[in-house]
N, C-alpha and C positions, 0 to 999 in steps of 0.2 A: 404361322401358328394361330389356332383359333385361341383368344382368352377371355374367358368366363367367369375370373375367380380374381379374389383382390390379391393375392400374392400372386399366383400369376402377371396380373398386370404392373406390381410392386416390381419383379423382378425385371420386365422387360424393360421398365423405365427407369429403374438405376443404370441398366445395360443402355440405355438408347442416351441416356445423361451425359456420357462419355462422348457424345457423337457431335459432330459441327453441325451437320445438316439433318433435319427431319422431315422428311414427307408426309401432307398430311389429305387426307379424304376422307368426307363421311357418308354415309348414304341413310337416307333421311322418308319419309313419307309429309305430304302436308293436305292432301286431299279432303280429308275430312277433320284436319282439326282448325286452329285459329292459330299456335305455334308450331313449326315442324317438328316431329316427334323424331329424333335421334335415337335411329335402331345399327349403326356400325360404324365405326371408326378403325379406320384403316392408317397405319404410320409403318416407317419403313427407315431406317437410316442406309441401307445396302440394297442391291436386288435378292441378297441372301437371309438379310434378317427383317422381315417383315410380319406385323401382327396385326391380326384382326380384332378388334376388342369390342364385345359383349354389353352395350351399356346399358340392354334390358335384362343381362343376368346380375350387375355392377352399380350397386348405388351409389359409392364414393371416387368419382373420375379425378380427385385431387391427385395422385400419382401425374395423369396425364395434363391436368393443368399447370403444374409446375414445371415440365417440359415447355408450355408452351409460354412461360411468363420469362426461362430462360435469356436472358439477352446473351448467352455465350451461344448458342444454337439457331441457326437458322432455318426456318417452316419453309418447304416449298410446300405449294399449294397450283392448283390449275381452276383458271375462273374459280376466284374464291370468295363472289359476294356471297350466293349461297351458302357455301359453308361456314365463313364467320357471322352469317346470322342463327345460325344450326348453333355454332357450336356456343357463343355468346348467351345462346337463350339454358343450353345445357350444364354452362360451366361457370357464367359472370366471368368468361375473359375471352379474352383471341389469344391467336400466335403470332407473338413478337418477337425479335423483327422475321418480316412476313417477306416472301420471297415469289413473285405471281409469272408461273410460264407462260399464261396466253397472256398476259401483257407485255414481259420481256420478248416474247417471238414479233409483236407488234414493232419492234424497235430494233430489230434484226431479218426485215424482208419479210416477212409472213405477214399474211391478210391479219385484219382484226378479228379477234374474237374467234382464234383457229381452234378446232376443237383439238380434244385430246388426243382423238386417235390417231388425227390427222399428225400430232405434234411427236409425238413419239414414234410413226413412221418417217417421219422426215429425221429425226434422229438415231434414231438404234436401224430403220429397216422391215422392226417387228409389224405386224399388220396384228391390230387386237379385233375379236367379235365383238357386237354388241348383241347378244343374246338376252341376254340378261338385263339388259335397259326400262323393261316396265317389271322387274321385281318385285314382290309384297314382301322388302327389307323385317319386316315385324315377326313373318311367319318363323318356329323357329320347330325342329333344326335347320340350320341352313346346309344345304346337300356340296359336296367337294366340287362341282364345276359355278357355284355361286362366292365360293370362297376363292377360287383362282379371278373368277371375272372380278372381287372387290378388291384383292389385293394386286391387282397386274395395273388398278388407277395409282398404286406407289408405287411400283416394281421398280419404275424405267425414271422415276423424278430426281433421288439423287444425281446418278448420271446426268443427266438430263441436263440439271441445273448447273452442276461443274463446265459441262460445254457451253452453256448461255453466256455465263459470269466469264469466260475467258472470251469467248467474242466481245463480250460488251466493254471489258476491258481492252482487246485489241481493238475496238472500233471507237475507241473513248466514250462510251454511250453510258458505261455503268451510273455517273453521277447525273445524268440525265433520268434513267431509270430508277433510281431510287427514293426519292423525293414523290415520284410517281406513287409508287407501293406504299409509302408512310401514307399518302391521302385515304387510299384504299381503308384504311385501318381508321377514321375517323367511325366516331360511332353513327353517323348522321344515314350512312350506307346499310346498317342494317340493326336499325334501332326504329321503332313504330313510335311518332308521338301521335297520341289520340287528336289533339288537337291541332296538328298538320295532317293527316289523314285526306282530309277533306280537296287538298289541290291533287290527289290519286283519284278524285273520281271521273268515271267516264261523262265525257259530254261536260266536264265543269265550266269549260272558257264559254258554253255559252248562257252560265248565269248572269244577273247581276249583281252590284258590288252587296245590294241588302241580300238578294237571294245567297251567296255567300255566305256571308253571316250564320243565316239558316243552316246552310253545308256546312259551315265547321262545325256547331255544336252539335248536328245529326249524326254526322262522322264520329264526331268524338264519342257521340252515344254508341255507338252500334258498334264502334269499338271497343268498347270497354265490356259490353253484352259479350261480343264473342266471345275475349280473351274470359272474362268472367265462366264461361261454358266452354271454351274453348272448343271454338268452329267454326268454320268459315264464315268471314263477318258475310258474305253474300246470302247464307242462312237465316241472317237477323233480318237484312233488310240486303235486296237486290240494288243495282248502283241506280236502275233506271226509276226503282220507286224512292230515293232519294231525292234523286233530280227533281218529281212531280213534286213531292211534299217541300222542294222548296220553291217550288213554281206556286203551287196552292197556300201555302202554309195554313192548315188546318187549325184552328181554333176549337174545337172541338170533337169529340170522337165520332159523332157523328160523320161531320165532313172527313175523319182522317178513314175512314172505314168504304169510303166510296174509293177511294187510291187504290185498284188493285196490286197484290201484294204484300198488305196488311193485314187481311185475314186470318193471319197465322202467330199475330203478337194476341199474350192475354191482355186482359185488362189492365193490371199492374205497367205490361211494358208500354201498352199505349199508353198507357196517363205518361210514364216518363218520357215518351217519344214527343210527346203533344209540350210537356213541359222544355222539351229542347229546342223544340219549334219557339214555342212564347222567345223563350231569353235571344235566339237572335232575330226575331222580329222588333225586340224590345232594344237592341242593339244602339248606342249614339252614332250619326252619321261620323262622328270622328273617331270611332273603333273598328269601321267598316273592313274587315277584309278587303284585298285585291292582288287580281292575278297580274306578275310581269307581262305588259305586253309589249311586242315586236311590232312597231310599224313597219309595212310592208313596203322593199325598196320600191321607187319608181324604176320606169323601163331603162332608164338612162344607168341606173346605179346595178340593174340586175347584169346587165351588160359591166359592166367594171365588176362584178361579183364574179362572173364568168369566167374573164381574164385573169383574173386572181385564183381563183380557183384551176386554170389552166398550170398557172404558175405553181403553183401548190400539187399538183400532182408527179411536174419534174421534178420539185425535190424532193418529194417523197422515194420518185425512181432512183435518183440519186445515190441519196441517202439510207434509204433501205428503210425505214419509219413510216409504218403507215399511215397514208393521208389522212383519215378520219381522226388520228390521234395527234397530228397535229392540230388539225384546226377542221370544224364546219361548218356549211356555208353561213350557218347566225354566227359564228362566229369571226368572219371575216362581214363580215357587216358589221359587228363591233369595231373593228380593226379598222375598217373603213371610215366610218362615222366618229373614231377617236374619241369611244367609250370608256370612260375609267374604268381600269380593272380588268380591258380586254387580255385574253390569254396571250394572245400574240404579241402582245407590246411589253413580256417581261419574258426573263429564266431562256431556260435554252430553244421553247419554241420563237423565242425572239431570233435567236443569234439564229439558229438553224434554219428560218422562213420570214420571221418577220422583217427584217432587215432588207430584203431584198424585196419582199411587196411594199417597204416605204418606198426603195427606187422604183417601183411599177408605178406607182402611185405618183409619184412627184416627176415622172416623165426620164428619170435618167436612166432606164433601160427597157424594153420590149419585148414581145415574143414575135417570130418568125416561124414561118415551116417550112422545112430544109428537107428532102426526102422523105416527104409524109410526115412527116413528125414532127412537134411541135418544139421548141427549143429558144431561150433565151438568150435575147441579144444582150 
């Protein structure tokens, strides 16, 4: 059902209240603004009771927040950074607890980061179109073959999910998995601070630790201009005329006016752009910004990187968890070089991988190739 109307929406979510499991999709535009602008919301607790809901006809989404603040009800979701930063910006909250099939498929034989279409044919058989895939969600009416393609992204998740949860269960992986999905839900994944901003921009690793300085307060500017006008911060300022104004750092409008790419701030924003400049030029060596850096193994250790990584893709075979999710390759370099707080050396990617690269590592066991294929001694 399409819902446009706040009883409408009242009544599907008294009816969806009752339900253990919620499906949730939204379909969103972000092209030209600075937040993604939330034009549908699609939930579903059956393949038979599913709603599209209206949130450019619908000012008050309270009904479907409290669905999602539920802790009786569990949100499946497919790849859901995107959406919990949609819906977070729309509602001040997420869907808790949160329930992610392309990371649960991660941990049950499927590649990473398997799409949906992909997932749902491996489960039901169904093969969905993507016709619909570059939509202008905003335009509005939406015509019946646009309202099948939004709601067939819930159709098939309840289901979906009931098969996941009883493999993860029969494969003991569920407590593995779950722990996983709570991180998912940290706000750090899809929460903007203006003044972290600055380690997103392209070509950052090759400032320095003063030109840094420069990059976070610039960042922090030109984010705050977007969100303030709401539009693409690359509208305020391009990432490559960032980087120059912190290679230059302009004192002046003059000098900031030679930086092409500038041309298009008034006077007002250049004074504040020039004043962003000043403060981290002005910056104490002992406030300096700086990026994590990864020294680079030598030949000797890439080769042990290798072997371990060899290792690490039989158990992946194995085990059915995809390698990338266990561990990569910087992070067997942590693991290697007995980095605190390597992923590998705690929880269950320890017992599941790490355990046995200590034996690779300490010499008490090998690899061998046995009919082509690679295999541990």
């Amino acid at each position: 059902m399409f819902i446009s109307t706040t009883e409408e929406l009242e009544r599907f979510c008294e009816q969806a209240s009752q339900s253990s499991v919620l499906a949730v999709d939204t379909e969103f535009l972000r092209e030209r603004t600075y937040r993604p602008r939330l034009c549908l919301i699609q939930l579903a607790t059956s393949p038979d009771n599913i709603a599209a809901v209206d949130p450019l006809a619908i000012d008050d989404l309270e009904p479907i927040a409290r669905l999602f603040r539920d802790n009786r009800i569990v949100k499946v979701l497919h790849a859901c950074s995107q959406d919990l930063e949609v819906i977070d910006g729309a509602m001040g909250c997420v869907p808790s607890p949160m329930f992610d099939t392309q990371l649960a498929a991660a941990f049950l034989g499927h590649r990473m980061q398997l799409g949906y279409g992909a997932l749902v044919e491996a489960y039901t058989g169904v093969h969905l179109p993507k016709a619909e895939s570059l939509t202008d969600w905003s335009r509005r009416p939406l015509d019946p073959e646009q309202l099948v393609y939004a709601e067939d992204d819930v159709r098939y998740l309840p289901g979906i999910y009931d098969q996941m949860k009883a493999e993860l269960v029969e494969r003991d992986r569920l407590s593995m998995v779950l722990p996983e999905m709570q991180s998912l839900l940290d706000p750090s994944h899809y929460r903007h601070e203006p003044m972290e901003a600055y380690k997103h921009l392209k070509r950052v690793s090759s400032l320095t630790r003063k030109q840094l300085a420069v990059a976070q307060e610039v960042c922090a500017w030109r984010e705050s201009m977007a969100a303030k006008r709401d539009i693409p911060r690359k509208w305020v300022l391009a990432d490559e005329v960032v980087v120059e104004l912190c290679r230059r750092a302009p004192a002046d409008e003059g000098r900031l006016r030679r930086i092409r790419g500038t041309e298009q701030l008034s006077e007002r924003d250049s004074a504040a752009l020039l004043h962003a400049v000043s403060r981290g030029v002005a910056r104490p060596a002992s406030q300096l910004p700086s990026l994590p850096k990864r020294s680079r193994p030598s030949g000797e250790q890439e080769s042990v990187v290798d072997l371990m990584y060899a290792m690490l893709r039989i158990i992946s075979e194995r085990s059915g968890v995809a390698t990338q999710l266990i561990a990569t390759r910087d992070e067997l370099v942590d693991f290697m070089s007995g980095r605190e707080g390597a992923s590998l050396a705690s929880g269950w990617r320890y017992e599941l991988a790490g355990r046995r690269l200590e034996e690779l590592l300490g010499g008490s066991c090998g690899l061998t190739v046995k009919d082509g294929r690679v295999e541990i001694l």
